[in-house]
PDB file with one MODEL, atoms N, CA, C and O in Angstrom:
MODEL        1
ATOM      1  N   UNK A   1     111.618  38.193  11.323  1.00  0.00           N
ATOM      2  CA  UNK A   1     112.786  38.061  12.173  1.00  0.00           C
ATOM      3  C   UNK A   1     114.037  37.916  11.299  1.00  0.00           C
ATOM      4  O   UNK A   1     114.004  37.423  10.171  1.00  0.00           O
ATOM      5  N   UNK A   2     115.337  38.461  12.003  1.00  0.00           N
ATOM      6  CA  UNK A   2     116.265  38.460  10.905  1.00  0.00           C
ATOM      7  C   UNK A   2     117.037  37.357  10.868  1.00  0.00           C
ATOM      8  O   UNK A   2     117.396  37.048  12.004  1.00  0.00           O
ATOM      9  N   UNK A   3     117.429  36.654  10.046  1.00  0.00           N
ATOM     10  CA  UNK A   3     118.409  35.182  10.112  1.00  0.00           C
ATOM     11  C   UNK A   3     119.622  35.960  10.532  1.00  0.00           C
ATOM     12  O   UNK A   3     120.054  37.074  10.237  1.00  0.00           O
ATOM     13  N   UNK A   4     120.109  34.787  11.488  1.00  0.00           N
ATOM     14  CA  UNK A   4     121.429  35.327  11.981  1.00  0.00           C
ATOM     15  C   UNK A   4     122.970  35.088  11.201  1.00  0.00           C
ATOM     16  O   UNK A   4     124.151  35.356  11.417  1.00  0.00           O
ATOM     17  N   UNK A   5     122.310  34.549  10.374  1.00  0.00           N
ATOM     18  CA  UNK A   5     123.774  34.633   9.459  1.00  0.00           C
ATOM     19  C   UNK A   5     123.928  36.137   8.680  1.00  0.00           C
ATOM     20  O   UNK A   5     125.034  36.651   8.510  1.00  0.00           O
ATOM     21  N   UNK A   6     122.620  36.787   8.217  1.00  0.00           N
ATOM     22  CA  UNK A   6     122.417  37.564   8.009  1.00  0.00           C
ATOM     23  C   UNK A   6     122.768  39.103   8.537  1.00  0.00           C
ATOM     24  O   UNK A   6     122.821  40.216   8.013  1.00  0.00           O
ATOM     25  N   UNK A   7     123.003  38.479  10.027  1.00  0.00           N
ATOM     26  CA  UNK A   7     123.125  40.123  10.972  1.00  0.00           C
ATOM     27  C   UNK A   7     124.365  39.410  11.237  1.00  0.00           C
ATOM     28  O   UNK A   7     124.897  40.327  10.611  1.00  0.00           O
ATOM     29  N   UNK A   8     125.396  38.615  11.581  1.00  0.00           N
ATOM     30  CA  UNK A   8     126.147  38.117  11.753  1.00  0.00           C
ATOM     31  C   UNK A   8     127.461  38.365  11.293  1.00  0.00           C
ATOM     32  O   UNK A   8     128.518  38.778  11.771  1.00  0.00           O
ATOM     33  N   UNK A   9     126.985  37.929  10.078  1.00  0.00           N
ATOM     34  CA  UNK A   9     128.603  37.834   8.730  1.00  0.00           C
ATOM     35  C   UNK A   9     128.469  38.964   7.871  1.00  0.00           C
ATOM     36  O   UNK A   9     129.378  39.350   7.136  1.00  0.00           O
ATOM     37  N   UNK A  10     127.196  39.569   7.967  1.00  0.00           N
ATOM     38  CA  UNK A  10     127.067  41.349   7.358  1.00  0.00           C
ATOM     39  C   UNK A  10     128.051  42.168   7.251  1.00  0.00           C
ATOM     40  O   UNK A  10     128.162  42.778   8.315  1.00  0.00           O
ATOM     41  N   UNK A  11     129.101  42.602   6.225  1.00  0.00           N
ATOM     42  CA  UNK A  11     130.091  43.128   6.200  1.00  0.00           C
ATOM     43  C   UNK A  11     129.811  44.654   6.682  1.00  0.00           C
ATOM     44  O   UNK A  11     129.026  45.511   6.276  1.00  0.00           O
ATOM     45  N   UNK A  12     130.851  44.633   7.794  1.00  0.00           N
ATOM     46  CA  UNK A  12     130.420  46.254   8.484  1.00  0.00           C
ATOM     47  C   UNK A  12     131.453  47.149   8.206  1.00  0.00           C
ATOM     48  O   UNK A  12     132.419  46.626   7.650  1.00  0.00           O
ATOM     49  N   UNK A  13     131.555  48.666   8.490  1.00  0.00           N
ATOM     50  CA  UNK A  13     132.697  49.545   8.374  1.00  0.00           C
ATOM     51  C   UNK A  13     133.118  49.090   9.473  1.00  0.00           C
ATOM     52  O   UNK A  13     132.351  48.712  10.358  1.00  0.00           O
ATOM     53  N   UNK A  14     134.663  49.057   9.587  1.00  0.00           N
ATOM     54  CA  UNK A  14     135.459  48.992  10.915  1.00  0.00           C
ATOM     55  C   UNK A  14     136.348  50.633  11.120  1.00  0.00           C
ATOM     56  O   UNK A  14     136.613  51.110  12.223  1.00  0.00           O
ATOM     57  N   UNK A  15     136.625  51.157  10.047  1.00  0.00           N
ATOM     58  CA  UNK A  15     137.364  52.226  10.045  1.00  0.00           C
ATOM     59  C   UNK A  15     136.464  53.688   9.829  1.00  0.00           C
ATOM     60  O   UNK A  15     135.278  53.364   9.765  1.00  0.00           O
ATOM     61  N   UNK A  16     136.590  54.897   9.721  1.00  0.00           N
ATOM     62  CA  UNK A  16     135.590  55.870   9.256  1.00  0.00           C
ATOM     63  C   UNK A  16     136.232  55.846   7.651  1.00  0.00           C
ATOM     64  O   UNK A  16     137.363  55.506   7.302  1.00  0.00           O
ATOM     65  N   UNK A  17     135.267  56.257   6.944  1.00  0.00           N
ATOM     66  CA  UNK A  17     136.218  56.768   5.514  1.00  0.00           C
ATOM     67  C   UNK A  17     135.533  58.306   4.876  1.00  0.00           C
ATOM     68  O   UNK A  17     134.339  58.572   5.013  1.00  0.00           O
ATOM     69  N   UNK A  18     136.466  59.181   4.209  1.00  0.00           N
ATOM     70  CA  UNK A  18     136.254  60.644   4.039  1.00  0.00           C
ATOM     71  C   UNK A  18     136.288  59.967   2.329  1.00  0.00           C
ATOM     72  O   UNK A  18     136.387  58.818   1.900  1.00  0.00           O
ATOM     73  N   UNK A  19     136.158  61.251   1.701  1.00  0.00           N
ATOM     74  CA  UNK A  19     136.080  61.537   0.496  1.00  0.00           C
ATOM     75  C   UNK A  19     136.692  62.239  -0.137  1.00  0.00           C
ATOM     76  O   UNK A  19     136.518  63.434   0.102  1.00  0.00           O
ATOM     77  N   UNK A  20     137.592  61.909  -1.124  1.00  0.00           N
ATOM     78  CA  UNK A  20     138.530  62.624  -1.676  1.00  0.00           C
ATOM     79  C   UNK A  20     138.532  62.332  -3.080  1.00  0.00           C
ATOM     80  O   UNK A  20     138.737  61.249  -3.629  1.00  0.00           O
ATOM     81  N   UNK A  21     138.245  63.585  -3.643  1.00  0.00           N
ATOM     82  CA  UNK A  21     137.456  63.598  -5.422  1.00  0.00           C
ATOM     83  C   UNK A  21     136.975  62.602  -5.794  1.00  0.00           C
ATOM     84  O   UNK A  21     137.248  61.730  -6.620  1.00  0.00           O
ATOM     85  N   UNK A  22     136.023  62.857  -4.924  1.00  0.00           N
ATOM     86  CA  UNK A  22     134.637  61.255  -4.782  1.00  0.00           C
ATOM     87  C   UNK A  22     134.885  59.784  -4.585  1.00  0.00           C
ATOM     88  O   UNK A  22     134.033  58.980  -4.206  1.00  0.00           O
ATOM     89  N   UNK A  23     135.526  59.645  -4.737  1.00  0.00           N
ATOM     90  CA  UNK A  23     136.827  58.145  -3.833  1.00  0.00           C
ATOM     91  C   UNK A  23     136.444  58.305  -2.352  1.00  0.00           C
ATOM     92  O   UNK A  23     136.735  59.352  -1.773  1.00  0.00           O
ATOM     93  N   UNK A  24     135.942  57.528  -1.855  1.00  0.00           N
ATOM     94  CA  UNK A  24     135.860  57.132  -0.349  1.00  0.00           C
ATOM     95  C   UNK A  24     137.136  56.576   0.136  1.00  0.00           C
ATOM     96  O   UNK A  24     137.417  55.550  -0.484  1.00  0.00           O
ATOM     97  N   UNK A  25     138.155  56.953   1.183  1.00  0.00           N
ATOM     98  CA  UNK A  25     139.230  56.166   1.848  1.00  0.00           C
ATOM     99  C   UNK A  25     139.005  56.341   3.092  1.00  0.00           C
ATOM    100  O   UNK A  25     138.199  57.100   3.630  1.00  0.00           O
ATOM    101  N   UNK A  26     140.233  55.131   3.843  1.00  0.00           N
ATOM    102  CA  UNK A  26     140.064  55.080   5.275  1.00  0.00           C
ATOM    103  C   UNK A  26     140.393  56.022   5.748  1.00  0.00           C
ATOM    104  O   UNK A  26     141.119  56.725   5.045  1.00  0.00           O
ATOM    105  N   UNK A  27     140.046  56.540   7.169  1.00  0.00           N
ATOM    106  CA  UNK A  27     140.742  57.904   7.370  1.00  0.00           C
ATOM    107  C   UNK A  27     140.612  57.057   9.076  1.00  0.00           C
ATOM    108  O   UNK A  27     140.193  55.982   9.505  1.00  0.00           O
ATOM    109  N   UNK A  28     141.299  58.391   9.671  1.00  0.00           N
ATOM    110  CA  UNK A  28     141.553  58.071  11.109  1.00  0.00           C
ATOM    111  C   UNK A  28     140.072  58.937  11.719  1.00  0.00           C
ATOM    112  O   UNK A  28     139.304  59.539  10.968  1.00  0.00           O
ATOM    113  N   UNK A  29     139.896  58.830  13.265  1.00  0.00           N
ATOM    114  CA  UNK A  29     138.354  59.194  13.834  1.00  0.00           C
ATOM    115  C   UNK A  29     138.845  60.747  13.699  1.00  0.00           C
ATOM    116  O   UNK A  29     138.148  61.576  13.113  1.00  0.00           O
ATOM    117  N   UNK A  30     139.907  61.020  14.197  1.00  0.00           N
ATOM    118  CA  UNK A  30     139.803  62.647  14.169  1.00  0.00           C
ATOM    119  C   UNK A  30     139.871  62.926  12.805  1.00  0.00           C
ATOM    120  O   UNK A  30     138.882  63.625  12.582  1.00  0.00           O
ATOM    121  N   UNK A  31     140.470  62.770  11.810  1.00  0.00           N
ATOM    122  CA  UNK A  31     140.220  63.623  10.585  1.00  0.00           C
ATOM    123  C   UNK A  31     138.759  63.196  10.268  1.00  0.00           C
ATOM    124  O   UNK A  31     138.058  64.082   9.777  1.00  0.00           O
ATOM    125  N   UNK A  32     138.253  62.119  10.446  1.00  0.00           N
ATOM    126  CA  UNK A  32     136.456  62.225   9.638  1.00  0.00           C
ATOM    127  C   UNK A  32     135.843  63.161  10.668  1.00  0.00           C
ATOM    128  O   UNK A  32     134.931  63.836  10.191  1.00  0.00           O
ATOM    129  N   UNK A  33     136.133  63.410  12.115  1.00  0.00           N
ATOM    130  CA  UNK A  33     135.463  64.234  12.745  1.00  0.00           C
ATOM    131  C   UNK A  33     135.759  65.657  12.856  1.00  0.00           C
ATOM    132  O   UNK A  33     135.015  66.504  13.349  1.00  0.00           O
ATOM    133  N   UNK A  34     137.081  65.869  12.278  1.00  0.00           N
ATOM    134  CA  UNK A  34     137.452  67.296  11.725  1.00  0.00           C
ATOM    135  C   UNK A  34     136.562  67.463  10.222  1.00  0.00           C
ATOM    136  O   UNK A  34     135.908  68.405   9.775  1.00  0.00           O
ATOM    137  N   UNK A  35     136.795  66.412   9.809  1.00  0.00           N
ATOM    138  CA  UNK A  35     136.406  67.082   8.324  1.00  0.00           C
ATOM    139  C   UNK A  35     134.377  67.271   8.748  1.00  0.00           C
ATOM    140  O   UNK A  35     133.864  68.305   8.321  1.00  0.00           O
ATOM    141  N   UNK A  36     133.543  66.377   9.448  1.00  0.00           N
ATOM    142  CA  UNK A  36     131.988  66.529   9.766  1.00  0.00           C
ATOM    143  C   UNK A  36     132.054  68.138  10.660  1.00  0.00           C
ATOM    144  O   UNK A  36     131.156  68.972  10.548  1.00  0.00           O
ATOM    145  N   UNK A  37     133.227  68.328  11.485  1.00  0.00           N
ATOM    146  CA  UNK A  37     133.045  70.117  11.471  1.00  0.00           C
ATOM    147  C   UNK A  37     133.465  70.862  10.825  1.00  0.00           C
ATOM    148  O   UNK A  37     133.069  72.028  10.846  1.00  0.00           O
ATOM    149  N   UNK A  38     134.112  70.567  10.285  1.00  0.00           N
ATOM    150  CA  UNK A  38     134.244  71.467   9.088  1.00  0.00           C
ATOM    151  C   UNK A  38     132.754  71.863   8.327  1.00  0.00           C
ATOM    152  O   UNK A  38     132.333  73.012   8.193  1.00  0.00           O
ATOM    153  N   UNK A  39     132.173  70.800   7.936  1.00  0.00           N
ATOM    154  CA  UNK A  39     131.178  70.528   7.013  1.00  0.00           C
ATOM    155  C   UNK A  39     129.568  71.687   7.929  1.00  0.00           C
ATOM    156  O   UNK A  39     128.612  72.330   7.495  1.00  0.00           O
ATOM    157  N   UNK A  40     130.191  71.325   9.450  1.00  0.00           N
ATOM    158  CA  UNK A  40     128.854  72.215   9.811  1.00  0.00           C
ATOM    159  C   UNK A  40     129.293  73.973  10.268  1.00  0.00           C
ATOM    160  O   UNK A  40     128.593  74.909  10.654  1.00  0.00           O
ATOM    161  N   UNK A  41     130.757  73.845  10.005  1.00  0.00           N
ATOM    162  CA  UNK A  41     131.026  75.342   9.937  1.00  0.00           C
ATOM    163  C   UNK A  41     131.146  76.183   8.949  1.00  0.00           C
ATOM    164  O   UNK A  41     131.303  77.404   8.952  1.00  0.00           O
ATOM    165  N   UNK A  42     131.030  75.156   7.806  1.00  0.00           N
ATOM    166  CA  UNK A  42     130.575  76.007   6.734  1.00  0.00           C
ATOM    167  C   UNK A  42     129.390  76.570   6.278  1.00  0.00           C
ATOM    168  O   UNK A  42     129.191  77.544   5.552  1.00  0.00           O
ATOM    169  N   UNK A  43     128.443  75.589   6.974  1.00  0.00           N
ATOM    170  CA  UNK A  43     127.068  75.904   6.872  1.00  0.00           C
ATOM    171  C   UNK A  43     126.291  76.896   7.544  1.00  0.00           C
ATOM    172  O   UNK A  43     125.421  77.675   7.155  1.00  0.00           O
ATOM    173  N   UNK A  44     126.908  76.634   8.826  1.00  0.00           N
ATOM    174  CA  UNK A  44     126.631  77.650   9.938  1.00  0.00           C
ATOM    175  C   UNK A  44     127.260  79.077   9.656  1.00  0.00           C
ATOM    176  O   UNK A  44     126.659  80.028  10.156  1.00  0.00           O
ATOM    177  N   UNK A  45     128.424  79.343   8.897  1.00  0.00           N
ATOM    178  CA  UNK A  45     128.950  80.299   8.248  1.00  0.00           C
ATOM    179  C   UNK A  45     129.021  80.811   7.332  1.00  0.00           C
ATOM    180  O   UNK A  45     130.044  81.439   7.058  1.00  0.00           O
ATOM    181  N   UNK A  46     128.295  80.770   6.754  1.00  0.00           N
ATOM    182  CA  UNK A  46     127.888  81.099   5.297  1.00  0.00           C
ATOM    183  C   UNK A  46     126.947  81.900   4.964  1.00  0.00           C
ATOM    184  O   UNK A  46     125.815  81.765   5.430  1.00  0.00           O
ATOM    185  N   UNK A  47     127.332  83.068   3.917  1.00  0.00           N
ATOM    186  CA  UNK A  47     126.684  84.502   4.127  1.00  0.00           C
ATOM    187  C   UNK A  47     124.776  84.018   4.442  1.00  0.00           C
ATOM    188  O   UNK A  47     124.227  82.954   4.156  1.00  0.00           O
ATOM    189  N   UNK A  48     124.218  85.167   5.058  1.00  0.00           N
ATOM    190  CA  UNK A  48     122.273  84.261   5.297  1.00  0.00           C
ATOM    191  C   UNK A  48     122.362  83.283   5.593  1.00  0.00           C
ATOM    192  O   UNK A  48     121.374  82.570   5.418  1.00  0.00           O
ATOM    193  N   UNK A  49     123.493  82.733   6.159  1.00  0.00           N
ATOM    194  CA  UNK A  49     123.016  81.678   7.000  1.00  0.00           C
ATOM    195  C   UNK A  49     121.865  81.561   8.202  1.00  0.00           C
ATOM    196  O   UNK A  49     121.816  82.584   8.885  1.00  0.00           O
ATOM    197  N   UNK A  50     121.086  80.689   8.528  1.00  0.00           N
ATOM    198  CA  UNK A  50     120.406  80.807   9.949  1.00  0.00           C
ATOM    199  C   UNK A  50     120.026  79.655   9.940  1.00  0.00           C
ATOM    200  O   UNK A  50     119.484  79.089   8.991  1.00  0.00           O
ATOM    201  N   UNK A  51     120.439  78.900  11.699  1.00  0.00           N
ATOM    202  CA  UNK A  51     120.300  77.730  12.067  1.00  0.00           C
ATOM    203  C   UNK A  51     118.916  77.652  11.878  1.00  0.00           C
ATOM    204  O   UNK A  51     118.468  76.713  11.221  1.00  0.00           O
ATOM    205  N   UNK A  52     118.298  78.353  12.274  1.00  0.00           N
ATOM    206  CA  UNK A  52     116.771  78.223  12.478  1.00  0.00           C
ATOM    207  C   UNK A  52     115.725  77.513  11.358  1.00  0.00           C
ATOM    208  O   UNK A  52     114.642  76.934  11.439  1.00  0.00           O
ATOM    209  N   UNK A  53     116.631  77.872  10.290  1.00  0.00           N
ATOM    210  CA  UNK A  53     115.817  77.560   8.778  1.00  0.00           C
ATOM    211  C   UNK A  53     116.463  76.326   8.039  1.00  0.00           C
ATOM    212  O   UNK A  53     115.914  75.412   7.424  1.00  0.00           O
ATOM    213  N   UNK A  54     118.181  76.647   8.357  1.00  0.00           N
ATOM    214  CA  UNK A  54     119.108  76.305   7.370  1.00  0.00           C
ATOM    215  C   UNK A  54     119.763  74.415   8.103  1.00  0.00           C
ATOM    216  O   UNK A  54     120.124  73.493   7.372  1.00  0.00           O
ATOM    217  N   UNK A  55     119.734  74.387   9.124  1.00  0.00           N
ATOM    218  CA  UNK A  55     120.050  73.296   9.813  1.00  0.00           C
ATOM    219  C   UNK A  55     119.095  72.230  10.253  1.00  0.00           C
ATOM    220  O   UNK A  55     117.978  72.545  10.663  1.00  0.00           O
ATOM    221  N   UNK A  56     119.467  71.039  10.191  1.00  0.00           N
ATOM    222  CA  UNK A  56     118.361  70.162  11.026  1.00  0.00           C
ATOM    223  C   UNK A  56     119.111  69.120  11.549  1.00  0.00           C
ATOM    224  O   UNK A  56     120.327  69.306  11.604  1.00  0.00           O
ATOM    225  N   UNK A  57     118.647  68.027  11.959  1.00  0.00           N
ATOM    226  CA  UNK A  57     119.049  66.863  12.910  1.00  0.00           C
ATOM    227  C   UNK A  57     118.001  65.972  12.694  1.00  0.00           C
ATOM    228  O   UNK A  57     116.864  66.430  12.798  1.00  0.00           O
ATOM    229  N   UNK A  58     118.158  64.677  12.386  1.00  0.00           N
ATOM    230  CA  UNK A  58     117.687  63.399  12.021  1.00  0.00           C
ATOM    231  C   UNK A  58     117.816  62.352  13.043  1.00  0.00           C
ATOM    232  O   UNK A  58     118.828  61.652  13.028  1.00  0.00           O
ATOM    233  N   UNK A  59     116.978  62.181  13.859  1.00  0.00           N
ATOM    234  CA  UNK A  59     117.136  61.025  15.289  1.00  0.00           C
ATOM    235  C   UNK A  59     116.773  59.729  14.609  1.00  0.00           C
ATOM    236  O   UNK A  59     116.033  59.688  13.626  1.00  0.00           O
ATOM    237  N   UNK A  60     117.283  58.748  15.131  1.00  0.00           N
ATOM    238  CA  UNK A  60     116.610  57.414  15.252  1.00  0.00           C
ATOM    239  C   UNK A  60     115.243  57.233  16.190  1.00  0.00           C
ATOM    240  O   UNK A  60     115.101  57.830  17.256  1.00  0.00           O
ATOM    241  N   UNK A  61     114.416  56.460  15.714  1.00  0.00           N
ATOM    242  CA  UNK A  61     113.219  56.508  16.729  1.00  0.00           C
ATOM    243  C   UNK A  61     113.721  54.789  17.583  1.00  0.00           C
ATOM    244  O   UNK A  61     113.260  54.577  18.705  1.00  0.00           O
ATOM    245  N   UNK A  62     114.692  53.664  16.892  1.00  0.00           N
ATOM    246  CA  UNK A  62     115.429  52.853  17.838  1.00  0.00           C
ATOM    247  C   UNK A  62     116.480  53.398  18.552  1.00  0.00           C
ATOM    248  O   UNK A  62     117.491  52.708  18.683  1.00  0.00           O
ATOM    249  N   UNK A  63     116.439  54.470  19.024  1.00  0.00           N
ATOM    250  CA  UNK A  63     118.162  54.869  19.930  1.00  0.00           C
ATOM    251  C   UNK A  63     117.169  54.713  20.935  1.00  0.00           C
ATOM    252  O   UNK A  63     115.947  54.578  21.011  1.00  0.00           O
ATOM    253  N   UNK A  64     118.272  54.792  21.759  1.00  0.00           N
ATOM    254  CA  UNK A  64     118.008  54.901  23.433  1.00  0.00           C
ATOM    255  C   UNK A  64     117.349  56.135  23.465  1.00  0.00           C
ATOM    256  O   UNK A  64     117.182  56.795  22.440  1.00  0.00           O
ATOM    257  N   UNK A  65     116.825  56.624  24.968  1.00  0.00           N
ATOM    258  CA  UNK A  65     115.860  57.867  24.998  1.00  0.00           C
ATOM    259  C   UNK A  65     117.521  58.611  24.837  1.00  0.00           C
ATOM    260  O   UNK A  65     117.818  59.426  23.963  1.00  0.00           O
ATOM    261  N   UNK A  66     118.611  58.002  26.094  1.00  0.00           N
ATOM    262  CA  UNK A  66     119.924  58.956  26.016  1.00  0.00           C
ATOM    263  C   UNK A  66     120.147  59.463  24.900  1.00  0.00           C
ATOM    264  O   UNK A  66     120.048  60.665  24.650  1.00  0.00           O
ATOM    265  N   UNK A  67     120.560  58.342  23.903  1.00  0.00           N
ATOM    266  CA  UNK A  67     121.119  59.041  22.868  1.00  0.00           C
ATOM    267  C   UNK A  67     120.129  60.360  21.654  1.00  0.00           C
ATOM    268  O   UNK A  67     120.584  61.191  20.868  1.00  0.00           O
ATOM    269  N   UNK A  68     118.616  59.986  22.032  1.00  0.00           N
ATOM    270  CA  UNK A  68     118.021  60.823  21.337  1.00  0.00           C
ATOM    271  C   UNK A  68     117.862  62.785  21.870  1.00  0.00           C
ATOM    272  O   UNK A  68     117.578  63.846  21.313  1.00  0.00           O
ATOM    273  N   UNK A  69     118.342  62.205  23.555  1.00  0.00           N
ATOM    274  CA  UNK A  69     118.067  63.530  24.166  1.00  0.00           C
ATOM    275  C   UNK A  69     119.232  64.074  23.520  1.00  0.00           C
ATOM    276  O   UNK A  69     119.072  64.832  22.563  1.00  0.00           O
ATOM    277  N   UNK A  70     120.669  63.706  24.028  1.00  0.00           N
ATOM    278  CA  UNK A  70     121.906  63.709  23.117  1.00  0.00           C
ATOM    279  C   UNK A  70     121.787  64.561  22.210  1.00  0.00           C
ATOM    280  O   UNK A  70     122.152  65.735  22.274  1.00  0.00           O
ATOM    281  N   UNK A  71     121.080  63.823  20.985  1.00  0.00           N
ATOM    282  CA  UNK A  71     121.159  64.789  19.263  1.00  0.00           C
ATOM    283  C   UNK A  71     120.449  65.810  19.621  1.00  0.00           C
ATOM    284  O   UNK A  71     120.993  66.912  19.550  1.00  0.00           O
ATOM    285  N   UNK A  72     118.784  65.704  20.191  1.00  0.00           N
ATOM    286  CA  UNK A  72     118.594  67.080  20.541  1.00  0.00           C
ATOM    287  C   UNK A  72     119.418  68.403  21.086  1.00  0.00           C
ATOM    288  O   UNK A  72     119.378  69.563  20.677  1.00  0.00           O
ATOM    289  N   UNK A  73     120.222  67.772  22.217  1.00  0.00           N
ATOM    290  CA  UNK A  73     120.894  68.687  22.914  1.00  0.00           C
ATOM    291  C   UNK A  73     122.166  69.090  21.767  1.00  0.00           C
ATOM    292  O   UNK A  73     122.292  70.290  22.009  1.00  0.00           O
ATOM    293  N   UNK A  74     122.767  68.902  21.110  1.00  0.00           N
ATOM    294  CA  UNK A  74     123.638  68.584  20.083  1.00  0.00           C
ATOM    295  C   UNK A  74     122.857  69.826  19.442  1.00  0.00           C
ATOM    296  O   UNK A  74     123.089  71.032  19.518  1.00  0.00           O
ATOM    297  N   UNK A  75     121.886  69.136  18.805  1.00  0.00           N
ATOM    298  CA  UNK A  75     121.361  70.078  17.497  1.00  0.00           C
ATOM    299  C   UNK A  75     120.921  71.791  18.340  1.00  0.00           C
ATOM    300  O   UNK A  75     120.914  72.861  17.732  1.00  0.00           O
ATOM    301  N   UNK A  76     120.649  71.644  19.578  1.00  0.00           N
ATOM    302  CA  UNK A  76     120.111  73.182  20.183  1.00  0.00           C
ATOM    303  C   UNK A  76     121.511  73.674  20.326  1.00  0.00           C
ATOM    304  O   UNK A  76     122.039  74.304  19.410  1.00  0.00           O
ATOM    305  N   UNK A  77     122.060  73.440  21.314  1.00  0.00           N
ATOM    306  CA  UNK A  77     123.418  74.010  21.777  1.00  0.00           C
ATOM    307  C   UNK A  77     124.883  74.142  20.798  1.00  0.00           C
ATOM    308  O   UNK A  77     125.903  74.805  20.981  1.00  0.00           O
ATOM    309  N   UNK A  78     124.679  73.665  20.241  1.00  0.00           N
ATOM    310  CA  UNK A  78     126.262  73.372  18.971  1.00  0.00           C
ATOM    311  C   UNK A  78     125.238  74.012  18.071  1.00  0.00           C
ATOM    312  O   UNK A  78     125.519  75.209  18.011  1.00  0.00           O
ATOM    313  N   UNK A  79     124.063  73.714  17.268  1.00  0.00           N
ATOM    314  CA  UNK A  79     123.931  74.053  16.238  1.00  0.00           C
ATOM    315  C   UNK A  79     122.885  75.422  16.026  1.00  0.00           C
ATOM    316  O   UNK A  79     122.575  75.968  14.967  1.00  0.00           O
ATOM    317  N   UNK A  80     122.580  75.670  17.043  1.00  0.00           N
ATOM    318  CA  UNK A  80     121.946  76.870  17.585  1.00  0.00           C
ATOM    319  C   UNK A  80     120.251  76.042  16.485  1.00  0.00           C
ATOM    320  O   UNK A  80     119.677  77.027  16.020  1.00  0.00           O
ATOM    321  N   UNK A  81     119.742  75.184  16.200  1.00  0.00           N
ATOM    322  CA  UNK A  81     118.859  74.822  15.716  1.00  0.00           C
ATOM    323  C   UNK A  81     117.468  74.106  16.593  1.00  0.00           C
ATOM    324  O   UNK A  81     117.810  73.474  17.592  1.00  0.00           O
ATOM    325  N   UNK A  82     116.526  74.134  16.417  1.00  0.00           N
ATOM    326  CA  UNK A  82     115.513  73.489  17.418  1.00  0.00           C
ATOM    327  C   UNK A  82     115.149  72.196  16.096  1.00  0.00           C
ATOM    328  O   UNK A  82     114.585  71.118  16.282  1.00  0.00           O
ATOM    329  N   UNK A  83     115.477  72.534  15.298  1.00  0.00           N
ATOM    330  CA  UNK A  83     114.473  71.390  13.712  1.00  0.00           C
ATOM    331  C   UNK A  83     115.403  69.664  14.160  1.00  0.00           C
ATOM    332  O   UNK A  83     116.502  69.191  13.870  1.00  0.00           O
ATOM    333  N   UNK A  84     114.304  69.232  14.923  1.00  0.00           N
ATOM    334  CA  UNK A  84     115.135  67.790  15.340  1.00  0.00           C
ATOM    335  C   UNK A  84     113.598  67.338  15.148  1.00  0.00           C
ATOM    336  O   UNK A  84     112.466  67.645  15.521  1.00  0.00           O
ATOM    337  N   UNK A  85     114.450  66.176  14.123  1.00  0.00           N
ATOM    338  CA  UNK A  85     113.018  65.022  14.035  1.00  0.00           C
ATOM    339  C   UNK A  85     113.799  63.768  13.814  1.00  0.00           C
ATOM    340  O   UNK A  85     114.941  63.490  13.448  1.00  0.00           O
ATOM    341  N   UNK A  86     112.352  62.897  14.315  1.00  0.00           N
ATOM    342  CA  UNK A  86     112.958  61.157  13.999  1.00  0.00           C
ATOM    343  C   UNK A  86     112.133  60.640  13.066  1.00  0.00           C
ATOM    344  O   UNK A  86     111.345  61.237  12.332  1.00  0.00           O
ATOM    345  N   UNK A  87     112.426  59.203  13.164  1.00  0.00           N
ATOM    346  CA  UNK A  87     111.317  58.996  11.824  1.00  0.00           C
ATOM    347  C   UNK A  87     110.399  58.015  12.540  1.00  0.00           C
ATOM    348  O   UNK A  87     109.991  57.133  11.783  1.00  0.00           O
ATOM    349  N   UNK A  88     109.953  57.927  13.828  1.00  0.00           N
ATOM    350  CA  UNK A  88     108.652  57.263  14.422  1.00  0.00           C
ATOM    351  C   UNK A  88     107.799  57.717  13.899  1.00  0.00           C
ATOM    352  O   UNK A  88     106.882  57.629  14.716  1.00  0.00           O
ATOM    353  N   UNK A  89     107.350  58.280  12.849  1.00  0.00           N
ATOM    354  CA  UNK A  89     106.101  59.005  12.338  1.00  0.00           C
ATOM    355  C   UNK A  89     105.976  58.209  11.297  1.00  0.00           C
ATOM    356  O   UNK A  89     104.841  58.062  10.844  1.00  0.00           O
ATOM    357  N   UNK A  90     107.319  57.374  10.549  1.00  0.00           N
ATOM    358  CA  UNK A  90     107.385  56.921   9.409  1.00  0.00           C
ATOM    359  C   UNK A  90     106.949  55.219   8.875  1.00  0.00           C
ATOM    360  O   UNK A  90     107.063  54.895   7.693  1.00  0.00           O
TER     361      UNK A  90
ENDMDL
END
């Protein structure tokens, strides 16, 4: 069981932060979420690319069922990919 000072006073991110010539800074939600599409339109665009092989999606096996249907639906429809796994196997 976890001590609650432990989960408590645990220093958390409050802000998102991007990367800039390997320096992590704060950034605002839309630029870290511009820059994470960016990151999958390059991938998805890129000469031989194919979702099928080239993409995947990583679930939590603690999310809600919502949020796991979510990434699935995420990873089929946005990423044209079916490769969705969690780590309940692990």
């Amino acid at each position: 069981m976890a001590r609650r000072d432990r989960t408590e006073n645990y220093p958390r991110l409050t802000t998102p932060l991007v990367r800039d010539n390997g320096v992590l800074r704060p950034a605002t939600w839309d630029e870290a979420i511009a820059r994470a599409a960016l990151g999958f339109r390059r991938v998805l665009d890129a000469p031989g690319a194919d979702p099928t092989r080239n993409v995947g999606v990583f679930s939590c096996s603690k999310a809600t069922n919502e949020t796991n249907y979510l990434t699935g639906k995420f990873a089929r429809s946005a990423l044209g990919t079916n490769n969705v796994d969690s780590c309940n196997r692990t």
